[in-house]
C-alpha positions as CSV (number, residue, x, y, z in Angstrom):
1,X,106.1,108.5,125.2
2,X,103.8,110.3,123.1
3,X,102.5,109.7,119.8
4,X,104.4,111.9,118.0
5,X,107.7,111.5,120.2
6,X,111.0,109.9,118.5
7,X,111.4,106.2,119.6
8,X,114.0,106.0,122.4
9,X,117.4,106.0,121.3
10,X,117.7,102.5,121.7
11,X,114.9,101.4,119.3
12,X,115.9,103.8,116.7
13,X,116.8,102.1,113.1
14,X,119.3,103.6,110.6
15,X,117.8,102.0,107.6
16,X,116.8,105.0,105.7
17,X,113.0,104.2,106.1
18,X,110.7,106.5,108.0
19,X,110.2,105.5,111.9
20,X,107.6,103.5,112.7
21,X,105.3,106.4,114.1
22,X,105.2,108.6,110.8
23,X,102.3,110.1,110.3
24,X,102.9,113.0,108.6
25,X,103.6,111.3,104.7
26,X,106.1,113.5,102.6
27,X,107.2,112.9,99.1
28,X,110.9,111.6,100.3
29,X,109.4,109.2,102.6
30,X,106.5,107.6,100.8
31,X,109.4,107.3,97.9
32,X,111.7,105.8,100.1
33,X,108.9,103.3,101.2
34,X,108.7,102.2,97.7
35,X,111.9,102.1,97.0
36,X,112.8,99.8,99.5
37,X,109.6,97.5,98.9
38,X,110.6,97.4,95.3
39,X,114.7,96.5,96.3
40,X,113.2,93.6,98.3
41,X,114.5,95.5,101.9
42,X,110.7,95.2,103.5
43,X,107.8,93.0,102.1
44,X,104.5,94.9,101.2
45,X,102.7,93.3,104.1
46,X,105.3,94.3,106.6
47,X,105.2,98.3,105.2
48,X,101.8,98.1,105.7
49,X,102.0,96.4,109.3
50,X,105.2,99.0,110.2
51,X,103.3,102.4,109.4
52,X,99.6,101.2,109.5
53,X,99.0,101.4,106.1
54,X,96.6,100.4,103.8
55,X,97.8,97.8,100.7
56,X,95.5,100.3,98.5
57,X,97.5,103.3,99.3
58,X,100.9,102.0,98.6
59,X,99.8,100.6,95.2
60,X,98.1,104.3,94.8
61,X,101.5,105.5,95.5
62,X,103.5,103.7,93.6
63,X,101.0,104.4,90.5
64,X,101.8,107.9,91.1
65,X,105.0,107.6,91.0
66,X,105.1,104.9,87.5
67,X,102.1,107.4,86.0
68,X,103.2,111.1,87.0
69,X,106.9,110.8,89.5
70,X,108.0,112.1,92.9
71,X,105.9,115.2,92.8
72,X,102.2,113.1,92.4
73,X,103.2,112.0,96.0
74,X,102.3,115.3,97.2
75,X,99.2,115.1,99.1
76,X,97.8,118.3,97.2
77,X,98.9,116.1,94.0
78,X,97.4,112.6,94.9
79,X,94.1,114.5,95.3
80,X,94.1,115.8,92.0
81,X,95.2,113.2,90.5
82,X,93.0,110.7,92.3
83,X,90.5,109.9,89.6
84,X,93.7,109.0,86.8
85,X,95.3,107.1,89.5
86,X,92.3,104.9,90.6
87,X,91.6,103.6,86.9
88,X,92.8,100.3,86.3
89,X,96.3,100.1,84.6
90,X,96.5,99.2,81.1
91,X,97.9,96.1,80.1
92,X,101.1,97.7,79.3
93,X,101.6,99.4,82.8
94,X,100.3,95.8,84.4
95,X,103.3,94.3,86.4
């Protein structure tokens, strides 16, 4: 199987979540990563184990999404907004 093959039909998951060997990130599917982190469907940890992620880039994600919405999960987007995005929350945005 190659890297950017579908899993076998057997080890395919209908959860709505991206498969395991994403690598190309989209808006829809970095949302519905947070999405289901945030309804309690997959633990941080285990998003970041399931599509070798880093715990910095979903929590840069998901400040996209609080700070600016679906479209700041553009890659073009999350470039320009990188430096508003990196700056420490306020205390009113703090969770």
């Amino acid at each position: 199987m190659s890297f950017m093959s579908p899993p076998p039909k057997g080890l395919q998951r209908d959860d709505g979540l991206p498969p395991d060997d994403t690598v190309r990130w989209v808006p829809s599917r970095k949302a519905a990563v947070l999405k289901a982190i945030q309804d309690g469907r997959i633990s941080l940890e285990d998003a970041c184990t399931r599509w070798r992620l880093s715990i910095e880039e979903l929590r840069l994600w998901q400040r996209a999404m609080d700070r600016v919405g679906t479209p700041a999960l553009r890659v073009t987007r999350v470039q320009a907004y990188r430096p508003l995005l990196e700056q420490t929350p306020s205390r009113s945005e703090e969770k």
